[in-house]
C-alpha positions as CSV (number, residue, x, y, z in Angstrom):
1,X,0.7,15.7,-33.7
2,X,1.0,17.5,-30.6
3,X,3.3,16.7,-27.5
4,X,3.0,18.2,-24.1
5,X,5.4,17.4,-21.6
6,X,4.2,17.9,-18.1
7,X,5.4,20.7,-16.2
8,X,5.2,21.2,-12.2
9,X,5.1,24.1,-10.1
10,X,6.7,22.5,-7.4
11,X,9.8,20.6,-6.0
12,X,9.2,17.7,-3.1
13,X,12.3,16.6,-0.4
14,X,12.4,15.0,2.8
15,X,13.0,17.3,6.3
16,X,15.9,16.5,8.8
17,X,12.6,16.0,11.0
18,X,11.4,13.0,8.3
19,X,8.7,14.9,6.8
20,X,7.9,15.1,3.6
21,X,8.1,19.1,1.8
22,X,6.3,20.5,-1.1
23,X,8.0,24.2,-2.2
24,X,5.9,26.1,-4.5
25,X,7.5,27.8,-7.3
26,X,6.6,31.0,-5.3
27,X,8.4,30.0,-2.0
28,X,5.7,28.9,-0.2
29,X,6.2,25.6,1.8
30,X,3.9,23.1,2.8
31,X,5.7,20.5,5.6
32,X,3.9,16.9,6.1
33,X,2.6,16.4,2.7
34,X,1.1,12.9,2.1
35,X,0.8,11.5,-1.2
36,X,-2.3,9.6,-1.6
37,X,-3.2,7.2,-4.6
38,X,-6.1,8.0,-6.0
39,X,-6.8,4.5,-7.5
40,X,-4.3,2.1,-5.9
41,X,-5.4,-1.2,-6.6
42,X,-6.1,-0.5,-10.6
43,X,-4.2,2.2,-11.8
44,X,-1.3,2.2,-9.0
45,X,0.6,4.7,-10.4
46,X,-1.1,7.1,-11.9
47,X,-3.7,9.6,-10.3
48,X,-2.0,10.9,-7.3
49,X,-3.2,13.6,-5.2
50,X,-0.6,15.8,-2.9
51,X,-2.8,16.3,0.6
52,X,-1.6,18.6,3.5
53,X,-2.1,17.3,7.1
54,X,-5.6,18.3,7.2
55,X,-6.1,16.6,4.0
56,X,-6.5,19.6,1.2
57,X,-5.1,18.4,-2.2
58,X,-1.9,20.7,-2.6
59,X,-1.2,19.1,-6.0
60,X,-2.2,16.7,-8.3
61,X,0.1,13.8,-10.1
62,X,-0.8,12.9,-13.8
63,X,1.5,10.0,-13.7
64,X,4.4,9.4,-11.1
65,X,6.5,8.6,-14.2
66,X,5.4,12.2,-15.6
67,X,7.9,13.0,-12.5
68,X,11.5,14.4,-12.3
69,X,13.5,11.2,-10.7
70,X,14.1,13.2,-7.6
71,X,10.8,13.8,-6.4
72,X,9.4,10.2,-8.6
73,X,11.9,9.2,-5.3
74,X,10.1,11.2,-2.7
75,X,6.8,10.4,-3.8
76,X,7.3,7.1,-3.7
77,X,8.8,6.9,-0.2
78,X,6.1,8.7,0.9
79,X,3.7,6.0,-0.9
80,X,6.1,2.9,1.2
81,X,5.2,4.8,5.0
82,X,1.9,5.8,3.9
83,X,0.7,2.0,2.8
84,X,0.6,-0.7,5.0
85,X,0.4,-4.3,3.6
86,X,1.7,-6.9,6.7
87,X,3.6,-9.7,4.4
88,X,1.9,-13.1,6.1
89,X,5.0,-15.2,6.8
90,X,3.6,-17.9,9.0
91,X,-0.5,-18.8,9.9
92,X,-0.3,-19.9,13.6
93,X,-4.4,-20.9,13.8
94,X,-7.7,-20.3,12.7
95,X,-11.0,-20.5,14.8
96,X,-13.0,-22.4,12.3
97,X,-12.6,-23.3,9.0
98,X,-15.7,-22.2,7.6
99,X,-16.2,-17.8,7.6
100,X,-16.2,-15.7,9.3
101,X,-13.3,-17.3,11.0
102,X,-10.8,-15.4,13.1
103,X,-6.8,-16.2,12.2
104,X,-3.8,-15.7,14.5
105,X,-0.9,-15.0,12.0
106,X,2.5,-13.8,12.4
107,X,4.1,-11.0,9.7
108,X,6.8,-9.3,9.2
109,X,5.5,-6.5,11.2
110,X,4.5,-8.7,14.4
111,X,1.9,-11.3,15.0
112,X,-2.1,-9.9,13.9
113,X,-5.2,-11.4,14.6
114,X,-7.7,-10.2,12.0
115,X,-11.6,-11.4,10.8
116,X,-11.7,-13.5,7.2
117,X,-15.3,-12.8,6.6
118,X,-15.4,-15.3,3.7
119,X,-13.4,-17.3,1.0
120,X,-13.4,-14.6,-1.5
121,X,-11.9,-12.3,0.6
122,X,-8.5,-14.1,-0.6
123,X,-7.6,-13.0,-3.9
124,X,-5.4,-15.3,-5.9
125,X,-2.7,-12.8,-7.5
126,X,-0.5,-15.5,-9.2
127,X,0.6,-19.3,-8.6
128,X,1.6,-18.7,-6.1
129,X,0.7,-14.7,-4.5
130,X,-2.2,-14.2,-2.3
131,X,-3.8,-11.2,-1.3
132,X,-6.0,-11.5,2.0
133,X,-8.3,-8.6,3.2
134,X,-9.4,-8.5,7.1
135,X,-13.2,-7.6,7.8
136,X,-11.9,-4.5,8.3
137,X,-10.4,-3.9,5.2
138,X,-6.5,-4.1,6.1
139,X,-4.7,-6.1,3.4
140,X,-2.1,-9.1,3.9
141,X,0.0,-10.5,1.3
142,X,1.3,-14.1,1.2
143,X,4.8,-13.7,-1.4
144,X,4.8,-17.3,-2.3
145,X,2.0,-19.2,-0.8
146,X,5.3,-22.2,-1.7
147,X,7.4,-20.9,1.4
148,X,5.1,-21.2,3.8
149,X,6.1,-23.9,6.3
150,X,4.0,-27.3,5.7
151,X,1.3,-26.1,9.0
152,X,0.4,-23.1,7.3
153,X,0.1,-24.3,3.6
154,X,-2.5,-26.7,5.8
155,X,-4.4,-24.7,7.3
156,X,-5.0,-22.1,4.2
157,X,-5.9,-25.5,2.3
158,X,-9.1,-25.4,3.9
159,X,-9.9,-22.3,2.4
160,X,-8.6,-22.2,-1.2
């Protein structure tokens, strides 16, 4: 039986200017690198791609666990500003209760009013985790539907 261990031609930090690095073995630095995921929802962490700012695949990830912990680190801070997933702490209103329905919520990244094209657009995760997807694609997660205040357990009521 053969084992291969996975060897990388580059190294990955983080700028004074907050920008992620990628140093070829040769020297050669690429500043603003942007990891992308190349299937987030089912195979999070593995498959990721390296881009450049125009978008050119500098290098490619097998697995982020195939990764010194170092730049496993960098990667994955790069992964945290790169996604965007408002956490839904609080639904203030809804236009309608039957879809497409517009809702006014508030996050922990500011108050959103987004599009809920239909009820399967939620996406029951666990008990108690929801996963709600605008009409434009953007993705909100309830943490535990549980600690929302009674209005807001309500309102989603009518649509679970």
């Amino acid at each position: 039986m053969t084992t291969t261990t996975a060897t990388f031609d580059f190294t990955l930090h983080w700028s004074p200017a907050g920008k992620l690095v990628l140093t070829r073995a040769d020297g050669t630095q690429h500043e603003g690198v942007v990891p992308v995921r190349a299937f987030p929802i089912s195979a999070a962490e593995e498959g990721l791609s390296l881009v450049d700012a125009d978008g050119h695949e500098l290098a490619w990830i097998n697995a982020l666990a195939d990764l010194p912990a170092d730049t496993q680190a960098a990667v994955q801070r790069g992964l945290q500003e790169r996604e965007f997933m408002p956490e839904i702490q609080r639904l203030e209103g809804v236009s309608s209760y039957a879809t497409p329905s517009t809702w006014t919520v508030d996050t922990d990244r500011g108050r959103f009013d987004f599009v809920l094209k239909g009820e399967e657009d939620i996406r029951r995760l666990s008990s108690g985790t929801l996963l709600v997807a605008d009409s434009h694609g953007v993705q909100f997660l309830i943490r535990d539907l549980f600690a929302l205040d009674r209005h807001s357990r309500k309102l989603l009521d009518r649509f679970l």
